[in-house]
GUDOKOL-878990 format. One record per residue: residue in one letter; chain; x, y, z of N, C-alpha, C, CB in turn. Coordinates in pm, 1 decimal, padded with zeros to 6 digits. Glycine has a CB too. Layout:
BEGIN
A  A  X  Y  Z  X  Y  Z  X  Y  Z  X  Y  Z
...
! end
This chain:
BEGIN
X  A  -00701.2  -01502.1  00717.6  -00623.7  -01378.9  00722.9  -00620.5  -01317.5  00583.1  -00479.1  -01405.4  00775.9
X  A  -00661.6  -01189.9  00579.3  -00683.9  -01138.9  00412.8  -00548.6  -01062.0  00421.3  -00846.9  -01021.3  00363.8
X  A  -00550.4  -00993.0  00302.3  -00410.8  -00892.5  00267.7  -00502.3  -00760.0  00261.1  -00304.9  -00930.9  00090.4
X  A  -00463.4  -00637.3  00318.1  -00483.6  -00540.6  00289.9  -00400.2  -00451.7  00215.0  -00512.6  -00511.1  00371.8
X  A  -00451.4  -00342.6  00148.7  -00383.6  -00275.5  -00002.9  -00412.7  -00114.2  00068.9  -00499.9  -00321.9  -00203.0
X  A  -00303.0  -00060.1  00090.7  -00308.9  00066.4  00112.6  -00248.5  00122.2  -00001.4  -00253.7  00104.2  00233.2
X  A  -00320.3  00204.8  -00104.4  -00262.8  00334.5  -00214.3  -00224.5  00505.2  -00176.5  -00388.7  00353.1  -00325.5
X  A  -00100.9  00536.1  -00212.4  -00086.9  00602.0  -00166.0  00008.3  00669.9  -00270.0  -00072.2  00568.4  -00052.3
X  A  00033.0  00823.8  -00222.5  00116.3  00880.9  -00347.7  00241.4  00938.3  -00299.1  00037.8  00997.2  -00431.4
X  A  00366.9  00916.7  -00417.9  00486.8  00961.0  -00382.1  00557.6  00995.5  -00447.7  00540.9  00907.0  -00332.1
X  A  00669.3  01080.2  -00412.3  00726.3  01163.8  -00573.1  00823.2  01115.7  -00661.6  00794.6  01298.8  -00553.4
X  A  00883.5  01000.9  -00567.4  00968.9  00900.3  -00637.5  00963.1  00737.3  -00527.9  01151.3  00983.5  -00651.9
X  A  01025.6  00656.0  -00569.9  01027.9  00498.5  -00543.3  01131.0  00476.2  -00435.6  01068.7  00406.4  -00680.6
X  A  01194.6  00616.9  -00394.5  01292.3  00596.8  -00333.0  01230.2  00683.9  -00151.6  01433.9  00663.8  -00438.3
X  A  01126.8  00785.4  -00149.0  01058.1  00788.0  -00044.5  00964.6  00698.2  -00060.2  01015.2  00901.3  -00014.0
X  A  00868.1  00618.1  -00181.9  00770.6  00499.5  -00153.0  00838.5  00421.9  -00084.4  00712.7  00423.7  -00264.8
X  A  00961.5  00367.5  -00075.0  01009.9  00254.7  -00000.9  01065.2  00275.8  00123.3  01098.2  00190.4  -00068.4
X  A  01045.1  00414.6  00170.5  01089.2  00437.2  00341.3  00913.6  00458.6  00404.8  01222.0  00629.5  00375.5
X  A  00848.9  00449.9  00343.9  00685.7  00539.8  00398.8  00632.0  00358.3  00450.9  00536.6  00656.5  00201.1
X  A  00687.9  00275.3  00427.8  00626.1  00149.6  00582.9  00767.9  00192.9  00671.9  00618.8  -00105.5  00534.6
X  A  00884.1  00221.3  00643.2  00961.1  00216.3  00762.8  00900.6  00361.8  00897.7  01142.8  00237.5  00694.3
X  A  00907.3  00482.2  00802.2  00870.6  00564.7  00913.9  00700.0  00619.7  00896.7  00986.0  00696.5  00916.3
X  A  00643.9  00564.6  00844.0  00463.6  00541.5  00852.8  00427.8  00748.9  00897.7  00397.3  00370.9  01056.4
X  A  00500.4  00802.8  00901.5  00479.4  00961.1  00973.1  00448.0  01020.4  00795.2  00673.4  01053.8  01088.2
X  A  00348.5  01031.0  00748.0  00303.4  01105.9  00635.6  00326.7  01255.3  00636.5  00166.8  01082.8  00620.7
X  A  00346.4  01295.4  00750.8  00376.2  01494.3  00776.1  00549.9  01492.1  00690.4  00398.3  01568.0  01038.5
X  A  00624.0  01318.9  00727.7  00778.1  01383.7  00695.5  00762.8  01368.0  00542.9  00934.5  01289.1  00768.2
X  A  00640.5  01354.6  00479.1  00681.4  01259.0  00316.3  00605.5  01435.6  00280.7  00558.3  01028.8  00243.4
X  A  00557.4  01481.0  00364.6  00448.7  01578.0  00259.2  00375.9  01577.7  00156.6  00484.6  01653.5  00213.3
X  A  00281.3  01492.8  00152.0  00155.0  01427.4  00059.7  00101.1  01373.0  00104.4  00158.6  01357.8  -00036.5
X  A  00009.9  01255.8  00008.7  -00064.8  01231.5  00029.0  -00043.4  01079.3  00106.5  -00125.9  01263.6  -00070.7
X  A  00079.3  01057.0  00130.3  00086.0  00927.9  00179.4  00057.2  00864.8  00345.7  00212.3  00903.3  00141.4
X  A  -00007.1  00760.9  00282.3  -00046.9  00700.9  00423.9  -00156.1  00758.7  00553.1  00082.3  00695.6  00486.0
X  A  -00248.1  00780.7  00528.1  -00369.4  00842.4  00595.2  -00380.7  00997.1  00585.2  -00368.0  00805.3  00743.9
X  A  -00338.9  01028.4  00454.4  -00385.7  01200.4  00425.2  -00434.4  01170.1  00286.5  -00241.8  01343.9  00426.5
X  A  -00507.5  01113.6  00297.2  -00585.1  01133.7  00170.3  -00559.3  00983.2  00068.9  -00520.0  01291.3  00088.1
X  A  -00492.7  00886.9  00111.7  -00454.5  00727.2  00032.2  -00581.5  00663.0  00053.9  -00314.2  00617.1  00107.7
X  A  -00596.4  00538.8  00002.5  -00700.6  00467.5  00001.1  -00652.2  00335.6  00044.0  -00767.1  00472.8  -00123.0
X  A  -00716.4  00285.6  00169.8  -00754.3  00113.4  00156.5  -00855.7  00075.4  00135.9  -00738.8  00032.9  00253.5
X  A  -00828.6  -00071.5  00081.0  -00908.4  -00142.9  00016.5  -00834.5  -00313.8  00033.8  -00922.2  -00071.3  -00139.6
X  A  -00936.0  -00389.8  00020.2  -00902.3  -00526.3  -00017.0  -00877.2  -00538.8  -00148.0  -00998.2  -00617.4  00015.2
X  A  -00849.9  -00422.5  -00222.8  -00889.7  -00482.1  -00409.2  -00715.9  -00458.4  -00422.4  -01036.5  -00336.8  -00562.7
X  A  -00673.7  -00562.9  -00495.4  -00515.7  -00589.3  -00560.2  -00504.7  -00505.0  -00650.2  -00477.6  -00728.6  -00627.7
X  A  -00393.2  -00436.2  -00619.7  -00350.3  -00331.0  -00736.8  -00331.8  -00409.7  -00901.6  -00181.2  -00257.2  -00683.1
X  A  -00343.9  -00536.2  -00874.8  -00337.4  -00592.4  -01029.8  -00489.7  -00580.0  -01106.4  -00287.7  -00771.7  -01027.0
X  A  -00583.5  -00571.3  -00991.7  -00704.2  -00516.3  -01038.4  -00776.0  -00419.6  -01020.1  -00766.1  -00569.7  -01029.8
X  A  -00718.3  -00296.9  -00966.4  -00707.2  -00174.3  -01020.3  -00674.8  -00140.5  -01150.6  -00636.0  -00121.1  -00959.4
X  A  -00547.2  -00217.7  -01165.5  -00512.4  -00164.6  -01333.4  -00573.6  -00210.4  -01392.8  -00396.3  -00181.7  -01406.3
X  A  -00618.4  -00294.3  -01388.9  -00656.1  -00387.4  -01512.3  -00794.4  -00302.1  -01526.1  -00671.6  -00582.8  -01481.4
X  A  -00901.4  -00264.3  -01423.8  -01002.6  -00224.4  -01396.6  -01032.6  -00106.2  -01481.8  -01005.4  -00210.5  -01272.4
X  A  -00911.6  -00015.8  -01462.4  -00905.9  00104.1  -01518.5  -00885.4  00120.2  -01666.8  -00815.3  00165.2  -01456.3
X  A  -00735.1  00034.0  -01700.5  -00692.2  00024.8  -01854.2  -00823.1  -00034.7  -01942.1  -00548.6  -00087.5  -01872.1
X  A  -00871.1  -00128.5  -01890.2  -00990.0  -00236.8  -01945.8  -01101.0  -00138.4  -01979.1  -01050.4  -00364.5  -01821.1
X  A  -01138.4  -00072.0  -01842.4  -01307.2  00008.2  -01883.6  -01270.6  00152.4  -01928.5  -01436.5  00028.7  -01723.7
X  A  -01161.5  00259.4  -01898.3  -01125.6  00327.4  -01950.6  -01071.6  00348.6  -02071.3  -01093.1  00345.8  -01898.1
X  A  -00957.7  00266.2  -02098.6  -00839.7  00273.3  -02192.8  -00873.6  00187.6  -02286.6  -00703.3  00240.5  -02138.0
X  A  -01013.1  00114.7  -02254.5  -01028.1  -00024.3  -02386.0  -00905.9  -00109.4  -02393.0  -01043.2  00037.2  -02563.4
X  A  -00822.1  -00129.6  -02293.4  -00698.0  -00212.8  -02353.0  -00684.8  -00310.3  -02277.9  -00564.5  -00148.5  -02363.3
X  A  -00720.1  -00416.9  -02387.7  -00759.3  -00561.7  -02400.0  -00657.3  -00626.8  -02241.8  -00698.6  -00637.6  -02593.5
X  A  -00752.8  -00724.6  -02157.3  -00666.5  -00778.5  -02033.7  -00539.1  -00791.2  -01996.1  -00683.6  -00875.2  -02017.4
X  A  -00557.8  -00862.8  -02123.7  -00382.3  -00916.8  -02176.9  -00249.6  -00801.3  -02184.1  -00392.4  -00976.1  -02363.1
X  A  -00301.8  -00709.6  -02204.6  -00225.5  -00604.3  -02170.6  -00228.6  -00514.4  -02142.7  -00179.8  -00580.2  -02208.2
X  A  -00220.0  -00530.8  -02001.7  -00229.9  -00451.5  -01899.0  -00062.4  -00499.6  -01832.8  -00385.4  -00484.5  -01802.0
X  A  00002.6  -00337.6  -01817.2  00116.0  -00372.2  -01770.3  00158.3  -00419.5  -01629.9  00173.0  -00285.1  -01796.8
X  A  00283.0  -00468.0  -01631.0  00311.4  -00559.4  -01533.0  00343.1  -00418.8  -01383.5  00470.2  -00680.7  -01598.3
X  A  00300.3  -00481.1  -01272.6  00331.0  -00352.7  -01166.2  00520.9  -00366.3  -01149.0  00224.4  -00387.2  -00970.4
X  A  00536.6  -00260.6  -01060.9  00660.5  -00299.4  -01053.8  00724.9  -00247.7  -00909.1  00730.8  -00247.4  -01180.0
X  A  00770.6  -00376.2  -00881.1  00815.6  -00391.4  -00706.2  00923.3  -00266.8  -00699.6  00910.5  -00575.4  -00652.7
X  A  00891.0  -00178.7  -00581.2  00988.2  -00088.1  -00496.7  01118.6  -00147.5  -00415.9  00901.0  -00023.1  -00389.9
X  A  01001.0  -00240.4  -00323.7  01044.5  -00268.7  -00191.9  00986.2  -00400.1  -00146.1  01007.3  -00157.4  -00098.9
X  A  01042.7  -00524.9  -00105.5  00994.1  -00663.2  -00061.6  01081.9  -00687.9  00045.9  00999.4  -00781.2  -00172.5
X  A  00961.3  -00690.0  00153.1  01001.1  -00697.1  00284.6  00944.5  -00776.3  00289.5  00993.8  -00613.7  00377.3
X  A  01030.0  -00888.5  00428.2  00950.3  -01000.9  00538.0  00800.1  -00962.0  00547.0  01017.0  -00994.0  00712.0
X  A  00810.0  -00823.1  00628.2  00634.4  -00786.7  00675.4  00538.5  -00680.5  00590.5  00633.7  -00710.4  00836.4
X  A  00598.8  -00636.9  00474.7  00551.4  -00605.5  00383.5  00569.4  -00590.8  00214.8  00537.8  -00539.4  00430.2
X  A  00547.5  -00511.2  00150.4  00624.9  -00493.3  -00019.9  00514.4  -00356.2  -00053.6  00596.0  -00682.1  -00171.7
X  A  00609.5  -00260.3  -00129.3  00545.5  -00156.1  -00210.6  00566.6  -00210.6  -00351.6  00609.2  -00004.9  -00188.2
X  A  00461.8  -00157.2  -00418.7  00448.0  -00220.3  -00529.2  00418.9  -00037.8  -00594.3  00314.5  -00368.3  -00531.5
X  A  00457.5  -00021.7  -00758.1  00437.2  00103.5  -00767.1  00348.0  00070.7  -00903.4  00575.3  00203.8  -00767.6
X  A  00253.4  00104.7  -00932.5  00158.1  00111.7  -01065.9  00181.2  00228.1  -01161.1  00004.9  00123.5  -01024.6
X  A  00138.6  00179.9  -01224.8  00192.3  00245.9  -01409.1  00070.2  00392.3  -01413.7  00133.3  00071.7  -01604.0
X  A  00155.2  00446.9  -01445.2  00097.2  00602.4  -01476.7  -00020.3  00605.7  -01553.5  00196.9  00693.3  -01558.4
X  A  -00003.0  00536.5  -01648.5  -00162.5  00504.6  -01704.3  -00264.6  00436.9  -01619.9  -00160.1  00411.4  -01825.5
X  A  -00221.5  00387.8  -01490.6  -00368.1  00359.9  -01422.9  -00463.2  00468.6  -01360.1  -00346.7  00269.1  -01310.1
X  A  -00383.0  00543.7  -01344.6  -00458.2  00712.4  -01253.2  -00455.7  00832.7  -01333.9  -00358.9  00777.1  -01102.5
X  A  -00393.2  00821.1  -01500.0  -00374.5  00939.1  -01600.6  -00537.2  00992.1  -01636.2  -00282.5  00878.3  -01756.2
X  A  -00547.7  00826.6  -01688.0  -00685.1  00888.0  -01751.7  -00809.4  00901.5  -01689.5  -00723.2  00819.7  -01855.1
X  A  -00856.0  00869.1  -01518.6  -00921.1  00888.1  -01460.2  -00969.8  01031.4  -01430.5  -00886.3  00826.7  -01394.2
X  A  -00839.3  01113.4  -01447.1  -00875.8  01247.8  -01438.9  -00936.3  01336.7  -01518.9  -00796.8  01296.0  -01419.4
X  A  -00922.1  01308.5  -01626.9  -01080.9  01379.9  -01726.3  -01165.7  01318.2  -01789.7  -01063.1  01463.4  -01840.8
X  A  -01200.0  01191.4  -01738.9  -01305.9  01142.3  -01813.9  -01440.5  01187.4  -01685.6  -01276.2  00952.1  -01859.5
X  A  -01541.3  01202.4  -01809.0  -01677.4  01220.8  -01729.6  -01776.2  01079.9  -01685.6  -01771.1  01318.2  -01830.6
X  A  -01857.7  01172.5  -01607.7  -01947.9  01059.9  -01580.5  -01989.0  00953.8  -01619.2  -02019.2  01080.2  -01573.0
X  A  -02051.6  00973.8  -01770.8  -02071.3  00875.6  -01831.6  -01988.8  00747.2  -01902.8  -02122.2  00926.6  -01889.7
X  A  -01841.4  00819.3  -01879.6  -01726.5  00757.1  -01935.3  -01689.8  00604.7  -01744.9  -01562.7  00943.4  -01981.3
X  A  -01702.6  00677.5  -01678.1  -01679.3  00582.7  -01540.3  -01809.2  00500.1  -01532.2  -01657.6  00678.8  -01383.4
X  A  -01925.3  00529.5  -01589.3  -02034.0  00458.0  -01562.7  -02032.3  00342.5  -01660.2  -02155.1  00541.4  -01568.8
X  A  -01969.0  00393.1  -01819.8  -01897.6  00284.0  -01924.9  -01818.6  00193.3  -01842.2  -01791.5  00354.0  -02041.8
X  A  -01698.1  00258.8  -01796.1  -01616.4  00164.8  -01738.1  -01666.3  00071.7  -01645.0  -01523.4  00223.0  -01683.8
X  A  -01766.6  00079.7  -01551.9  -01796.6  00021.8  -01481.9  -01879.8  -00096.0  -01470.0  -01812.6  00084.4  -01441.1
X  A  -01965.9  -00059.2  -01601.0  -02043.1  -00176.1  -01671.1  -01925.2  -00270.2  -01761.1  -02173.7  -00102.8  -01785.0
X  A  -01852.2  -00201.6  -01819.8  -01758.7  -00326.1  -01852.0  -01715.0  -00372.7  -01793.1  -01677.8  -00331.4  -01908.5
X  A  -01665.7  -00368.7  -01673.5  -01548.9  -00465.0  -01547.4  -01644.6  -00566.1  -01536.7  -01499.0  -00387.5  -01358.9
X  A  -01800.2  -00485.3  -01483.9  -01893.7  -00608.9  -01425.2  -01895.6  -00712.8  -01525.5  -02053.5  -00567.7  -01392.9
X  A  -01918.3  -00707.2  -01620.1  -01912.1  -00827.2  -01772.3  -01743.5  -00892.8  -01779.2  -01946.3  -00710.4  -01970.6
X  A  -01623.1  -00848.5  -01729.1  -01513.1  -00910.2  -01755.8  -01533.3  -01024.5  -01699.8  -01401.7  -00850.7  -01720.7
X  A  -01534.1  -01143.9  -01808.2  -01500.0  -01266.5  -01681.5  -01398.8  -01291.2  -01688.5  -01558.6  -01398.9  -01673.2
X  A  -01338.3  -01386.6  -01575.3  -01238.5  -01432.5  -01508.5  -01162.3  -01345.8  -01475.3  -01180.3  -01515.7  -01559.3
X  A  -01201.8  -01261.9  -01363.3  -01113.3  -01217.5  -01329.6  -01154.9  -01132.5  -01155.0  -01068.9  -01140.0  -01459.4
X  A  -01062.5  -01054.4  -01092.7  -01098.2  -01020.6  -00957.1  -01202.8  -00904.7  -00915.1  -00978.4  -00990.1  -00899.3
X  A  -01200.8  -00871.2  -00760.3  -01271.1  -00766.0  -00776.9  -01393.0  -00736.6  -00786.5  -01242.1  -00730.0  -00843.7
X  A  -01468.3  -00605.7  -00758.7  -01594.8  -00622.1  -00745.1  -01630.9  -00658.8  -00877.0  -01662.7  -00511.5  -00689.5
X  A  -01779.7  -00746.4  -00858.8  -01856.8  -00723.9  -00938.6  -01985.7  -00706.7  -00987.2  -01832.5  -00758.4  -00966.9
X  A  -02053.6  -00612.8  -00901.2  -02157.6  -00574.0  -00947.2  -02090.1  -00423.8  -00966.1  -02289.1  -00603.6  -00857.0
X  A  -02193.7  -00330.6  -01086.4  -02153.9  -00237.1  -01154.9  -02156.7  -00133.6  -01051.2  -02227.6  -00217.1  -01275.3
X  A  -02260.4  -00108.3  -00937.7  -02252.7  -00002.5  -00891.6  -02126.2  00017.5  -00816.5  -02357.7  00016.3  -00828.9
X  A  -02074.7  -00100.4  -00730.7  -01964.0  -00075.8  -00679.1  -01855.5  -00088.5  -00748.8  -01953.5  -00132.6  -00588.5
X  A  -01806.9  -00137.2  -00895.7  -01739.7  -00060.8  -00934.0  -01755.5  00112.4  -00996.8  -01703.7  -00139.1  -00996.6
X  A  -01844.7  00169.1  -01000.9  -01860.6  00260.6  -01038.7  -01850.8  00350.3  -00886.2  -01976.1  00252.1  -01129.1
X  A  -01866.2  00312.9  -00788.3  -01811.6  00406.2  -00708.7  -01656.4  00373.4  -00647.7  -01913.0  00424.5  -00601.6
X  A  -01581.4  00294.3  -00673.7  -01452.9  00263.2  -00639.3  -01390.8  00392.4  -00750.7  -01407.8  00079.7  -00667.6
X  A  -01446.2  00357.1  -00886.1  -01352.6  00420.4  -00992.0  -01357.9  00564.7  -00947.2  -01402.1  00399.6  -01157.1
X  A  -01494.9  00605.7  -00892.4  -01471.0  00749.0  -00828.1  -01400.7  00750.8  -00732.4  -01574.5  00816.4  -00784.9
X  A  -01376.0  00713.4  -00630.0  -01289.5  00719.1  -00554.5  -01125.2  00711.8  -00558.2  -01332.3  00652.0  -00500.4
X  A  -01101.8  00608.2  -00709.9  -00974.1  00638.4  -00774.7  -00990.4  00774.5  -00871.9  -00927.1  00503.5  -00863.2
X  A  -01117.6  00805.0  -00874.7  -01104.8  00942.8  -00986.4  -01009.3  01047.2  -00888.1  -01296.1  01034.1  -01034.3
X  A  -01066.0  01069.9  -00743.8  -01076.7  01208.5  -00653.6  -00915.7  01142.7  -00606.9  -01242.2  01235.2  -00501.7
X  A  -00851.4  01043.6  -00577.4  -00707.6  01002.1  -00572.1  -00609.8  01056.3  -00714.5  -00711.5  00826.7  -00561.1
X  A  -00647.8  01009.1  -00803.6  -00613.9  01050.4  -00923.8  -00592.9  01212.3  -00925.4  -00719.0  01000.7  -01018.0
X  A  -00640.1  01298.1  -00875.6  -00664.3  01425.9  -00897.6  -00546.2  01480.7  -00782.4  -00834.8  01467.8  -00876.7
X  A  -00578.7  01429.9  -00652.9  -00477.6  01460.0  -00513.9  -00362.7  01383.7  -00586.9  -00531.4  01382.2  -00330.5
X  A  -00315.9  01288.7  -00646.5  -00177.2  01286.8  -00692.8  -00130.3  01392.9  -00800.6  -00153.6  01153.9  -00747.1
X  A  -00211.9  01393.3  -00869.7  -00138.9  01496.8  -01002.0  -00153.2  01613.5  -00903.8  -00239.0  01523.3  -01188.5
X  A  -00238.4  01665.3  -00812.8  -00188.1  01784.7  -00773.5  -00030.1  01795.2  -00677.8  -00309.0  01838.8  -00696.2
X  A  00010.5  01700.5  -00623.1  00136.3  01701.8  -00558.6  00205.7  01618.8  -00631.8  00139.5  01667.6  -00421.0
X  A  00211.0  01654.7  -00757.8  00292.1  01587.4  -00829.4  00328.4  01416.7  -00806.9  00398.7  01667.2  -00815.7
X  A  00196.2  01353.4  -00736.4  00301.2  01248.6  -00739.8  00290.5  01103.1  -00838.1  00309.3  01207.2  -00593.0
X  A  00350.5  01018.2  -00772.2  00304.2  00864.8  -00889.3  00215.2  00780.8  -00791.6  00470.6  00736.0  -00951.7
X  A  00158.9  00683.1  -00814.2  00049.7  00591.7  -00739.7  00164.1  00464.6  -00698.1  -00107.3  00532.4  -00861.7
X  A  00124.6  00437.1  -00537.1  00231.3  00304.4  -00523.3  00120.8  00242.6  -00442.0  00409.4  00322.0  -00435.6
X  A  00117.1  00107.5  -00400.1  00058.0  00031.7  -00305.5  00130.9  00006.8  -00214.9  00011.3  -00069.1  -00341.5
X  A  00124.3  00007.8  -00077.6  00164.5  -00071.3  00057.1  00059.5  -00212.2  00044.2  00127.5  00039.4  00222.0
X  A  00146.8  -00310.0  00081.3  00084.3  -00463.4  00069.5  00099.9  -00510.1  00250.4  00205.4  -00590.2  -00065.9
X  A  00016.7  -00578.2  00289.1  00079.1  -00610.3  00424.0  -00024.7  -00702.7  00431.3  00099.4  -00494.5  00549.8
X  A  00001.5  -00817.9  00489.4  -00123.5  -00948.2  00617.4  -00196.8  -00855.3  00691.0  -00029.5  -01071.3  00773.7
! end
């Protein structure tokens, strides 16, 4: 049984933590929960790390800690640090294709690793990155079995 990672965006921690109770994305107005969020099997601890590391140059070790919304029996929102989706939004091509060759070389640690597929995940957090800052919002994860 794996864990799946739904990302999704919200304008504060206080609708992230009702969006598993009423799952209806029309009442949140954004991008949450199948208008535009992303699943994935990849742990939001390696997202950040993914991003701060090949983007931000900032060393494993510190990469900040996520920080719990909501811990439920059948699920938990988890909300990630503004610097994981800041700087995705204006770096160019060649800057995500950097990043992407560095993750593949990080050892010990999660996540893809061959370069091409991180280099198309990070796009896919690029075009997320962009739909949050346009509705103003912050990046949270839904965690669930």
């Amino acid at each position: 049984m794996g864990v799946t990672y739904k990302y999704f965006g919200a304008p504060n921690g206080a609708t992230a933590a009702r969006v598993p109770i009423s799952m209806r994305p029309e009442e949140l107005g954004g991008d949450e929960l199948g208008m535009g969020g992303l699943f994935t099997k990849i742990k939001p601890e390696t997202i950040a790390a993914m991003v701060l590391t090949g983007i931000q140059g900032m060393p494993l070790h510190k990469v900040p800690p996520l920080e719990l919304v909501v811990l439920h029996p059948d699920y938990a929102v988890v909300k990630l640090p503004m610097t994981v989706v800041d700087p995705l939004r204006d770096v160019g091509e060649e800057s995500v294709g950097a990043a992407a060759f560095i993750w593949s070389t990080v050892p010990d640690r999660g996540g893809p690793r061959n370069a091409f597929d991180v280099y198309q995940l990070l796009h896919e957090w690029q075009d997320f990155s962009h739909r949050l800052h346009d509705a103003g919002h912050q990046p949270y994860c839904l965690v669930w079995p």
